[in-house]
N, C-alpha and C positions, 0 to 999 in steps of 0.2 A: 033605635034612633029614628028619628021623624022623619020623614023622605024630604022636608025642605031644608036638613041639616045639613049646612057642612064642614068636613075633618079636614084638618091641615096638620100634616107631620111637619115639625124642622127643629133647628135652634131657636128657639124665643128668646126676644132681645123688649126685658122689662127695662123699660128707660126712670122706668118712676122708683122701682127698687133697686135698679142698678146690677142686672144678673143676668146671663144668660144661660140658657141649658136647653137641653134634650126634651123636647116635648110635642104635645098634639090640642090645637085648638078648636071649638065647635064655635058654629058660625050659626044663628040661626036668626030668620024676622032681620037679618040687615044687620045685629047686634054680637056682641062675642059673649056666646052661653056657658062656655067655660075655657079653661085653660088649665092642663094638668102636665108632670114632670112626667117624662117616660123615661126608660131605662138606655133606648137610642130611639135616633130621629132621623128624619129627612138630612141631609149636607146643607141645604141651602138655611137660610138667614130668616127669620119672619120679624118684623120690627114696623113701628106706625112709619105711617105717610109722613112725608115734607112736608112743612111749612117754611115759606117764604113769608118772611117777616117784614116785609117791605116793598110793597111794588106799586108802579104806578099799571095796572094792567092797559092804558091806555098806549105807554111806551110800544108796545109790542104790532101795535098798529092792526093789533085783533081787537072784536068787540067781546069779554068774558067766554062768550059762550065755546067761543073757537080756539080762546087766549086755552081754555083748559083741554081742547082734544092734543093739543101740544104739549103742555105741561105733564097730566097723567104719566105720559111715554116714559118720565124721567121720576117718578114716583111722587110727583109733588100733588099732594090732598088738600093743601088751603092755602090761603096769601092771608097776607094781613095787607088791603088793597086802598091805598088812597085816591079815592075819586078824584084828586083837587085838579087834574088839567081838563076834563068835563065838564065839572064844576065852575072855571073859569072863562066856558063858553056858552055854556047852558042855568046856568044854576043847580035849585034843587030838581028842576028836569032832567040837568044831566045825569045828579047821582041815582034818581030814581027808575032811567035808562039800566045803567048798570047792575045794579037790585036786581030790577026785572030781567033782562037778558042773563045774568048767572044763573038764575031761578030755573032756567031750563033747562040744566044740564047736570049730572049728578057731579056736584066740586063745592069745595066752602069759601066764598070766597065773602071776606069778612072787610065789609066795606066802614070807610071813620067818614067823619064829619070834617070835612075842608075847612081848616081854618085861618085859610089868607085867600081868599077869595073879593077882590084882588090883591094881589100876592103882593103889591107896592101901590102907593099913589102916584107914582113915575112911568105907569105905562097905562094903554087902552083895554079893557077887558070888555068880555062879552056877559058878565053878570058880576053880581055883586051876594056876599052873604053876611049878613050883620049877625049881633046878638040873638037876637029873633028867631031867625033862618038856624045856626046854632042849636038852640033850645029846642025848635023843629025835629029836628035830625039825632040830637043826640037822645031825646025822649022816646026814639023808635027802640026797641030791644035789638034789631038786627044792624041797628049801627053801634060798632066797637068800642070806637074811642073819636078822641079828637086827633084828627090827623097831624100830619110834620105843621108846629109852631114858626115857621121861616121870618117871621118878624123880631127875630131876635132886640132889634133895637127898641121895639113895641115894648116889650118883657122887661127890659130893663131897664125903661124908661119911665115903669107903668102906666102907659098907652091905656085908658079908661075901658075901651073895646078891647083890647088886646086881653087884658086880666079877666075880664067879665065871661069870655070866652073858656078862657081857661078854670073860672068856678064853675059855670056850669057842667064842665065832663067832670068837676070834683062830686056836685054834685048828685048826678048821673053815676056815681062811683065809674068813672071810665077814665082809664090812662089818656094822657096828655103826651102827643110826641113831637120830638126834638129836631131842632134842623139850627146846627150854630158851627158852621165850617170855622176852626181855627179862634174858638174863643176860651178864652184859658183865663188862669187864676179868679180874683175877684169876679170881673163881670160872668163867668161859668158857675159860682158861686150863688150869684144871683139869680140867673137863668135856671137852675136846676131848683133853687129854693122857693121859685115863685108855681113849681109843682109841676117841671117838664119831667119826663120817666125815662126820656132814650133818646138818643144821638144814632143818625146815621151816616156822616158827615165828617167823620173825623178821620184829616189823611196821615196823620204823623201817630206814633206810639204814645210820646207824649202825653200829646190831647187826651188820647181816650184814656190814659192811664189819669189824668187828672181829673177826668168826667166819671171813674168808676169809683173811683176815692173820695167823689160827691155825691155816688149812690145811683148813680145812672146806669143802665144797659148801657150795651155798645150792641149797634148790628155793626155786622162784618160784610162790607158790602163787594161785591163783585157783578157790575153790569156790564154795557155792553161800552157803554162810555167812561164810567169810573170805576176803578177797579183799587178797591185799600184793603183787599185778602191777604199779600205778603209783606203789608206795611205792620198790621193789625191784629194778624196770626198768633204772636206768640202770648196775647193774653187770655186766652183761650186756657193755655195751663195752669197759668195764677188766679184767673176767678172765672173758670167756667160755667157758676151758675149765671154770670151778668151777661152771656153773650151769647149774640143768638145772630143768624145768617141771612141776608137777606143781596136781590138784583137790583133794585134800586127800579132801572129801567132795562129790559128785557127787547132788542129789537127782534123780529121774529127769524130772519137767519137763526139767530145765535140758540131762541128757544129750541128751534129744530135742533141743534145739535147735545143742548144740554141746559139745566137749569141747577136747582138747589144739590143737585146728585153731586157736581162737580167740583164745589167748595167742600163738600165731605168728603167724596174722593182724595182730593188732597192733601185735607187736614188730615188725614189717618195715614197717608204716605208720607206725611213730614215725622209720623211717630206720635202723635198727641192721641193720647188714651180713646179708644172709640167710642166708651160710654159718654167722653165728655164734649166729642164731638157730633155724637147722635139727638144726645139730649140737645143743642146748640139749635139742631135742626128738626124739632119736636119737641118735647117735654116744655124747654124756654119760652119759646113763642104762644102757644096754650096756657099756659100759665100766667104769662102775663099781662096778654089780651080776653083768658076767659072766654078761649073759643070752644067748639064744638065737637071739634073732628076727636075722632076716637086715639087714647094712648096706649092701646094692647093692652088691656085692661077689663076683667070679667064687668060684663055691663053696658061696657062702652060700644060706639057706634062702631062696625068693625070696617075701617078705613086703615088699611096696613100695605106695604109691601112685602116681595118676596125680591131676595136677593139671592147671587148665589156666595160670595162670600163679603166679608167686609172690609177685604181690601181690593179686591176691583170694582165694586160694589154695583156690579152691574143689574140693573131692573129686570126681573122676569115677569114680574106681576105686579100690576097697580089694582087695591080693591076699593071701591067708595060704598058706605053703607051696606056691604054685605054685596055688591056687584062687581065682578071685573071689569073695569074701564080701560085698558090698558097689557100687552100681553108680549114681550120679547122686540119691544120697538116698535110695534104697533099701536094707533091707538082705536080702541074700540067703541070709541064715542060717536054718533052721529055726527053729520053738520046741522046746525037748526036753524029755522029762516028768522031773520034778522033785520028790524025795522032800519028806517033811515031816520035822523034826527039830528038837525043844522043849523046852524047862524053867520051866515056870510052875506053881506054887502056891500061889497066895494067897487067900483070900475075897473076896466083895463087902464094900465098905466103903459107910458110912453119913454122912449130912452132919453128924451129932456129931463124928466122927470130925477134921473138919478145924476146929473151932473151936479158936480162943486162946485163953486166958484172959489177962486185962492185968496182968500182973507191973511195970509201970513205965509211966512215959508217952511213952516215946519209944523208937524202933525201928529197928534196922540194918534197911537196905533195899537190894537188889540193884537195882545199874543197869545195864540193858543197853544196851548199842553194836550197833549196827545196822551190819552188815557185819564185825562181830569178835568172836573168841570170848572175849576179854578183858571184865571187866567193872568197874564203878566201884561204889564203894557208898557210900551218904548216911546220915547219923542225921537222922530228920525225927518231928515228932509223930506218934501212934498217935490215929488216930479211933477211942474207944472210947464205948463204949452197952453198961449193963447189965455191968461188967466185962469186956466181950468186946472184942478188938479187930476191928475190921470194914476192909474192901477200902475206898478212897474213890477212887472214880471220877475225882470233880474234882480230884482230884492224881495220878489213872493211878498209885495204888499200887493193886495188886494180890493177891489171896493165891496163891504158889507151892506148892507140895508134891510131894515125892515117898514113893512107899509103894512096901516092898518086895515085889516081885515071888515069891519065893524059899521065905519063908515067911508065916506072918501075923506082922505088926507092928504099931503101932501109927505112923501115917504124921508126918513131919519136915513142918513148915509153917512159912513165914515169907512176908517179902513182897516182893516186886519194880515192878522201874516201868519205864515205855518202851515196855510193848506195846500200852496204845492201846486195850486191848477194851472196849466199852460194857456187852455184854453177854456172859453164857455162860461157859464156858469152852472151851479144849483141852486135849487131853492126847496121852500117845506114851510108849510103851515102850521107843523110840529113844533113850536118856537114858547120854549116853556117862559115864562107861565102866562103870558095869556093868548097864547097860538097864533098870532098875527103873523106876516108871510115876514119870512127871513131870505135872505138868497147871500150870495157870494159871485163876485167874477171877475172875469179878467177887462170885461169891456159894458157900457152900459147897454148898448142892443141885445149881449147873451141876456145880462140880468133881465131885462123886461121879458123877453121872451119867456126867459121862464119863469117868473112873477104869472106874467097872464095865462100858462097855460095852468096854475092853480087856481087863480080867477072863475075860467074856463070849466074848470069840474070842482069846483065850492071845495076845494081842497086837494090834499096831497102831498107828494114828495116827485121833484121835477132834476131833469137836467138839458142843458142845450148843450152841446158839443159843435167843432165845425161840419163835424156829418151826420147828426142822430139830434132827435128829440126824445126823451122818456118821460114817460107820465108812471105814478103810481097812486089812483086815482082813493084818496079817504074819505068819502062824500059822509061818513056817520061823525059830523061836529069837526070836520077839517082833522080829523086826527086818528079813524080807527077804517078799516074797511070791513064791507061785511059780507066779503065771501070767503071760501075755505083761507084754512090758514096755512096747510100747505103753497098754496100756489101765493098766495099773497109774498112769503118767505123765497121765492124762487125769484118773484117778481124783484122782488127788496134784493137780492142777491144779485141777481144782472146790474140794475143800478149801481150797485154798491161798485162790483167788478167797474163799469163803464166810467165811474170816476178816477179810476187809480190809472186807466186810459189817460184822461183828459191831465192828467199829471200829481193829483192827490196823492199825496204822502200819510195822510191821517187813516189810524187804525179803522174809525166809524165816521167816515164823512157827514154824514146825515145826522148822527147823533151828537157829536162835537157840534154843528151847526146850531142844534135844536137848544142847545143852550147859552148861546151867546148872548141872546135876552132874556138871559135869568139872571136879574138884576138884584138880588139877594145870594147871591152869590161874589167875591172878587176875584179881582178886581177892577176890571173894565170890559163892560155890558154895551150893549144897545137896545135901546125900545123903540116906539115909532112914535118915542116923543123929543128923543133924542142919545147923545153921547152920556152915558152914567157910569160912576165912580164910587162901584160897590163897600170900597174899606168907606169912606166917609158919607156913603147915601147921598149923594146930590147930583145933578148933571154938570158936565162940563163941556168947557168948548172945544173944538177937534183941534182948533188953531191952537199953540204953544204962543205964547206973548215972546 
């Protein structure tokens, strides 16, 4: 044997023929030079890397490079990664950012083509990407596909941009992916036939069982803010080739603790066969993105872990191309330096600035769900004083706001309920999709405060309490930072802790936040253009008639 070879005894777990057994692998040049049956083997498990099939890696508030010294630890070897909240601030700079910074680090991260950039005509974005930009981007070979469709109404309206988008990934022979929270029969009918391939979106069994019966994927998503694993689990046993795993949005607490490992965990402790839960999180996602990363397979790029059995399925080794990156919770990845790249222009704002004046007596109000990015909304009385409408505590309504990032404006305020804050506020530039500053509080002085101190470092995630300020400062595009990802996740954790202080009740404060201007979502949003009413896409007034 060559001295650059090398042997791995264990069970080999062939995902592509569905077998495992007793054997020993040679590893040579980065690649698997062979694979043969032994008579016994190592105890422990040998099986491909993770794939996440869905993420936004900006979510995680790491820039790539850092997103994957985190991920490795948990076996995951590639994403299927949509640029679009980069994209939203940068354009094709942004996604070109990402390219290059994953580039440095041994991970596959399989970046698509944004295709809602802006995500709606109802909010401020910091770029724009047409047909063009498209055609651009999807012509490159290292872009995948066309990312999440979230214009659903575009699709089925045939929206002339909207379809033009979606022939060119036809094109491109490159999958087209799916974002239609809650649309079922006919119009899902149409949506799928106009040549979306997958949904990650869907919170009921239902849904997805009508989405798979149109020939659609399901990912099965578990993040840090939406989580539809035990809604969406059990089709997993009925058509496990359609279903594949994915975090949607990762904040980086939660990476530190775990990633794709966790949903497989699971599914093999609820009993669902492991071949059809391994493939879910490998074989699927490869297959149907045409990515790269190796499937323990003579030839292939040798990207595998080692576990020790397949029901605690704990990581002992993560390898990428023939390297161990990863090693018993460790990861063995360097940090790599990491440019800054931004678009912020706004002024400091003032607590005038987010007062009401009381136009009516009574007030749509945003309800937030805790664990969903869906939301409800109520018509309840406005506690007003002096014509003003005021936050009231003892009903946990709230004042929301967002102010545009971009340029100066004059900032969109309404109000919301369910976070719980006694005091203060938060705020975060994280404010999908087009990242402009969101906050929450009890009083307008917290909210400015902490608006300006995002102002103040071209981004972030903030809080003001009555005794503490926090910064957690994202100067790379208001949305990623770009030091280690350890300490950034430490940082992100105090914060998190410091809110459920200030009285927050919500599982992910910051991440529930970050989508309340995601306005293709229902069904009641904010932008910084104003109050919007996602089931029927329009804006509305806060005042009730």
């Amino acid at each position: 044997m060559h001295s650059d070879s090398q042997k791995f005894s264990g069970q080999i777990v062939d995902v592509v023929a569905g077998s495992i057994f007793p054997g020993e692998m040679i590893v040579k040049d980065g690649r698997i030079a062979d694979i043969r049956e032994t008579s016994k083997a190592d105890d422990h498990f040998i099986l491909p890397g993770l794939v996440d099939a869905h993420i936004h890696i900006e979510s995680s508030m790491l820039v790539p490079a850092e997103f994957a010294r985190l991920a490795v630890v948990h076996g995951t070897v590639a994403t299927v990664s949509d640029p679009h909240e980069i994209a939203n601030v940068l354009g094709i700079k942004g996604v070109d950012y990402m390219i290059d910074n994953g580039n440095k680090t041994p991970f596959y991260f399989n970046f698509g083509a944004p295709s809602c950039v802006p995500a709606t005509a109802f909010e401020t974005a910091g770029a724009s990407l047409g047909p063009a930009e498209i055609e651009q981007l999807l012509s490159r070979p290292e872009i995948r596909y066309l990312s999440e469709m979230m214009n659903y109404p575009g699709v089925l309206f045939h929206d002339p941009e909207v379809m033009e988008k979606i022939q060119i990934a036809k094109k491109h022979g490159k999958p087209a992916d799916g974002h239609a929270p809650g649309l079922r029969g006919e119009d899902a009918k149409r949506y799928v036939g106009a040549g979306i391939s997958t949904d990650h979106e869907c919170f009921t069994y239902d849904e997805a069982l009508d989405k798979i019966k149109l020939g659609m994927d399901i990912l099965i998503r578990e993040g840090s803010a939406a989580k539809n694993f035990d809604a969406l689990i059990p089709l997993l046993g009925e058509f496990p080739e359609m279903i594949m795993f994915c975090s949607d949005d990762k904040h980086p607490d939660a990476l530190v603790k775990g990633h794709i490992n966790e949903l497989v965990q699971k599914a093999i402790a609820l009993g669902f066969k492991p071949m059809d839960v391994l493939r879910a999180a490998t074989l699927n996602p490869v297959r149907h993105y045409n990515l790269e990363n190796g499937l323990l397979q003579i030839g292939d790029s040798a990207d595998f872990i080692i576990v020790n059995n397949l029901e605690d399925f704990e990581i002992r080794q993560t390898w990428i191309r023939g390297q161990k990156v990863a090693e018993n919770g460790k990861t063995l990845l360097p940090s790599v330096h990491s440019d800054i790249i931004n678009h912020f222009d706004c002024s400091y704002v003032n607590h005038q600035d987010f007062r009401v004046e009381a136009k009516g007596k009574r007030i749509k109000v945003i309800e937030v769900i805790d664990g969903q990015l869906i939301t409800r909304h109520s018509i309840q009385q406005a506690r007003i004083e002096n014509n003003e409408v005021l936050t009231d505590i003892s009903r946990d309504i709230l004042k929301i706001a967002v102010v545009n990032r971009y340029q100066n404006a004059a900032p969109a305020v309404a109000f919301v309920q369910n976070f719980g804050l006694k005091q203060g506020a938060i705020a975060s530039t994280v404010a999908h999709d087009s990242h402009n500053i969101i906050a929450v509080g009890v009083d307008d002085a917290s909210i400015s405060m902490a608006v300006n101190l995002l102002i103040e470092h071209k981004g972030g995630i903030s809080l003001v309490s009555d005794s503490k300020e926090m910064i957690l400062s994202l100067p790379v595009a208001g949305l990623m930072s770009n030091k280690d990802g350890y300490e950034v996740a430490r940082e992100y954790e105090m914060m998190d802790e410091e809110t459920k202080t200030m009285g927050c009740t919500l599982g992910a404060p910051f991440m529930s936040l970050s989508f309340l201007a995601l306005l293709v979502i229902p069904e009641l949003k904010l932008s910084d253009k104003g109050l919007f009413d996602g089931k029927n896409f329009r804006f509305v007034e806060l005042f009730e008639e």
